[in-house]
C-alpha positions in Angstrom: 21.9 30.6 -63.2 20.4 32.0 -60.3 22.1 33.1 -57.1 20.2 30.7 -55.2 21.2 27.5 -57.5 24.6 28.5 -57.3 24.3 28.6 -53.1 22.8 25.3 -53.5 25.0 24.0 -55.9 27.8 24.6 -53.4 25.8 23.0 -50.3 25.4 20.2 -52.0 28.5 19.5 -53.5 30.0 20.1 -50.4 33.6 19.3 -51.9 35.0 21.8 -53.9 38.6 22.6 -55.3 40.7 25.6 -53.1 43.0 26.9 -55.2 46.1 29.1 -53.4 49.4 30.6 -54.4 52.3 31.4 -52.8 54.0 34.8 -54.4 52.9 34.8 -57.7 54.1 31.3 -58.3 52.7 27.8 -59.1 49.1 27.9 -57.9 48.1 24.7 -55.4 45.1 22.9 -55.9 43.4 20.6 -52.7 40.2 19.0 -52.4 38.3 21.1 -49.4 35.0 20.6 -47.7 34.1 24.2 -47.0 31.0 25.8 -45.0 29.0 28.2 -46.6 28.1 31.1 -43.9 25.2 33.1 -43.6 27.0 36.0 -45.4 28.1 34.1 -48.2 31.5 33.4 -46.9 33.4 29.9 -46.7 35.2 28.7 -43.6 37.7 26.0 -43.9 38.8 23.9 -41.3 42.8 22.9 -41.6 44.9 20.8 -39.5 47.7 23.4 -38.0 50.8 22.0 -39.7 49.1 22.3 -42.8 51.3 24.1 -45.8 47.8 25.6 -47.2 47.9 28.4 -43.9 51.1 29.6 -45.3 50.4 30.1 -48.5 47.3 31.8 -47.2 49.5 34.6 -45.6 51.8 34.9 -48.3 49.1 35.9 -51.0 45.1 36.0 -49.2 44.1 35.9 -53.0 42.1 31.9 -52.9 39.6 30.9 -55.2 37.2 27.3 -55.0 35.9 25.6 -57.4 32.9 23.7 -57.3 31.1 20.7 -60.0 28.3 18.6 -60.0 27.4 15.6 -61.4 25.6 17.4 -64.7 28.7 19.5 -65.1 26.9 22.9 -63.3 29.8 24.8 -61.8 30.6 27.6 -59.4 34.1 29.8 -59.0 34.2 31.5 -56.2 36.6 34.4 -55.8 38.2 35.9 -52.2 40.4 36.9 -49.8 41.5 34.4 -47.1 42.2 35.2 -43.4 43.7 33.0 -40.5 40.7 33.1 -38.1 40.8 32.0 -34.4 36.9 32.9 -33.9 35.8 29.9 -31.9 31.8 30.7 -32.9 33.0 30.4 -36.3 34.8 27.1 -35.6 32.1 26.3 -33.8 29.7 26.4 -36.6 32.5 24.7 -39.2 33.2 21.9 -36.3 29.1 21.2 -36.0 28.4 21.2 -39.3 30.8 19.4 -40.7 31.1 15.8 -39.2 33.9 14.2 -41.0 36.1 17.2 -39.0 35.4 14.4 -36.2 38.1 12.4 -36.8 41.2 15.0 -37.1 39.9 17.3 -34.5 38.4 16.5 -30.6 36.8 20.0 -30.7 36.3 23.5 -32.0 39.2 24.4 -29.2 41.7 21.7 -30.4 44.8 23.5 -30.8 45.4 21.4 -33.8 42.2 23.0 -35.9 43.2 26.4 -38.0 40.0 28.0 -39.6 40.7 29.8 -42.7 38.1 32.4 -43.9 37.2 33.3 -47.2 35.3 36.8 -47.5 33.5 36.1 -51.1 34.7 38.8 -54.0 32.7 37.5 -56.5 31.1 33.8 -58.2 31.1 32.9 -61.2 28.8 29.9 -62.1 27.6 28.1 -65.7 25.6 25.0 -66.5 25.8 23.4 -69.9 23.1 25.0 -71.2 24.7 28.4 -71.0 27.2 30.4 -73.5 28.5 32.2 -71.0 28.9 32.4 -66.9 26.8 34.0 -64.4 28.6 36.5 -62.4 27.5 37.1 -58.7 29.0 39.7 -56.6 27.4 37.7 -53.1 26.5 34.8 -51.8 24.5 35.8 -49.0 21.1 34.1 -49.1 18.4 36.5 -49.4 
């Protein structure tokens, strides 16, 4: 795959799978709907009492996972932050309109953004024996 089909295979899914775990233990899957950023990093928006911020601090170490409908799939490897930036929330809030009916506004004290600084992707369509691995998802 290239590094742009795997950019646009995450766009377009839009849903993917975070994956967190707190010290070591049981990982935690949750259906997300991530933004992609213009340096290849995702920004999740999460309701403040949710368990997923803690788990953040405990171990950064998150991973997504992304499928289409023809079974194409991206990985994506990184270390998460608690953010307060209110650009970056800004940009998650605009972008993303179902965040319309949890949150009245990037400033709602209820809204946590978690950042995800990309390590690495790794992404595969049927068609291949083995996965493409991309150190960036910054569109060129």
């Amino acid at each position: 795959m290239e590094k742009q089909e795997v950019i646009d295979l995450i766009k377009d899914t839009q849903y993917g799978c975070l994956a967190t775990s707190e010290n070591g233990g049981q990982p935690k899957n949750r259906p997300m709907m991530p933004y992609l950023d213009d340096d290849g990093n995702l920004l999740l928006a999460v309701l403040s009492t949710s368990r997923t911020i803690d788990q953040v601090k405990k171990n950064p170490k998150v991973e997504m996972c992304y499928i289409d409908r023809k079974m194409w799939y991206a990985r994506v490897t990184g270390q998460a932050a608690i953010s307060e930036d209110l650009d970056k929330k800004s940009t998650v809030f605009n972008n993303i309109p179902m965040l319309r009916q949890y949150f009245s506004g990037p400033e709602d004290p209820n809204l946590v953004l978690i950042e995800i600084k990309t390590i690495s992707a790794e992404a595969m369509n049927p068609h291949q024996q083995q996965p493409d691995i991309f150190t960036d998802l910054k569109e060129t």
